[in-house]
Every structure is written in structure tokens, then in C-alpha cells.
N, C-alpha and C positions, 0 to 999 in steps of 0.2 A: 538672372538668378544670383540671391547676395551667399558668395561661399562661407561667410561668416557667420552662420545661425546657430545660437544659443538655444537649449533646451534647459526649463528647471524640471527635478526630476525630485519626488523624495524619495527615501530608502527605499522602498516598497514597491514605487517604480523602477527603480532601478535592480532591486532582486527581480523583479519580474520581468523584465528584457531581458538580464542575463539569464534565465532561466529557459524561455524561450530560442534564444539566441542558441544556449546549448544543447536543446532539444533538436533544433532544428541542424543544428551542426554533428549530432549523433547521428541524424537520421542520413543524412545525408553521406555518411562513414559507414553506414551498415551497422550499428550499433543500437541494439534495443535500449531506451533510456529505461524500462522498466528493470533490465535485470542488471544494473547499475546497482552495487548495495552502496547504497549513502543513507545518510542523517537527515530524519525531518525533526525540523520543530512540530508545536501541538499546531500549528498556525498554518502547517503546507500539512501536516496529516489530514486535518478536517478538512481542506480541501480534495487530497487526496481520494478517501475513503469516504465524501459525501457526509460527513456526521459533526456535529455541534461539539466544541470545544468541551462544553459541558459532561455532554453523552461520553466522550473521551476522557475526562476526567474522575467518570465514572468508573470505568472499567478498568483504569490503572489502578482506585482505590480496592477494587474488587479482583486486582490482578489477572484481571480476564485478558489481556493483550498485552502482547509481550514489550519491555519499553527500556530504558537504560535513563537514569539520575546523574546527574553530574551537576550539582548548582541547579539545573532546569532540565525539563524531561528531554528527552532526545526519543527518536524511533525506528530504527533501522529500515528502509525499505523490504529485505529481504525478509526479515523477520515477522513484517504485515503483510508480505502474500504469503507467506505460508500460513499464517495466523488465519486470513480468508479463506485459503485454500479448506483448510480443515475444518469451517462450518459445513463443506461439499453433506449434502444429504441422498442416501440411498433411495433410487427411485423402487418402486413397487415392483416393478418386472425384477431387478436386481435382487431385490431383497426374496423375491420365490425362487428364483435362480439359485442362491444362495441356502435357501431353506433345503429344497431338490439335493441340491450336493450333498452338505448334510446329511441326510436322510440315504441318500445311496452308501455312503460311507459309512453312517452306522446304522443297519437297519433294527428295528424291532423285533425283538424275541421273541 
């Protein structure tokens, strides 16, 4: 086995080992990489969140998703699961639960 083996790598590779690398190094510490608040670009968001660059550039122009300017967008992790979080939609049992309460609370006169 020759100890002297060269890899080329370019940027992109090599964010994406160390990325890995550090995941894998979280996990192994006991540390959620999710609730890690760091900075994505639009470029690790869309991966992220499953969504076109595009579709993302959409919704900063329409300020639907919370995001930070600096030179280039930036996106806080934290700031996109709560952002997720708060699409959450009321299921149907929830929402008669919710109506019932209501309704014991203030009843009709």
C-alpha cells in the first residue's frame, strides 16, 4: 500500500467532506447537528429544505422566509425550522376540540 496518495478535490468537495466529517463528529459527541444555529448559503438551504434556488429566491423577494443580507443572503438554521415549524396545520379532530372548548367557555344565550 503506497502511504503517499494524493487526492484532487475541488471547493465543493471538500465543503462536502468537512461537512460530513462534522456531522459525523456531532453525532458521535451526542450533539444534534440540527439544533446547531449556523449560516447556510441559498446553495446548502435548497439542499436543506428540498427547494430550487429559484423557489427560494422567491420567497425572500416576497419575505416569506426569514433570511439575513450581508453582500449575499445568508439563512440561519434556526430561523428555517421555526420558519417550517410554523407551516404546522390544525388537524380536524384538533380543530373540534378546539371549537367544543370555545363553545363551553362561552356558551349561547
Amino acid at each position: 500500500m503506497n502511504k503517499n496518495q494524493f487526492f484532487l478535490m475541488d471547493d465543493n468537495a471538500i465543503n462536502e467532506l468537512v461537512n460530513r466529517i462534522t456531522d459525523k463528529l456531532n453525532l458521535s459527541l451526542g450533539r444534534d447537528p440540527l439544533q446547531e444555529d449556523e449560516f447556510m448559503t441559498i446553495d446548502e438551504l435548497a439542499k436543506f429544505i428540498s427547494m430550487t434556488k429559484g423557489s427560494i429566491y422567491g420567497l425572500v423577494h416576497k419575505n416569506d422566509i426569514p433570511y439575513h443580507k450581508k453582500g449575499k443572503l445568508y439563512f440561519l438554521k434556526s430561523e428555517i425550522m421555526d420558519w417550517i415549524k410554523s407551516g404546522k396545520r390544525e388537524t380536524k379532530s384538533t380543530l373540534h376540540e378546539k371549537a367544543d372548548e370555545y363553545l363551553l367557555k362561552n356558551p349561547f344565550n
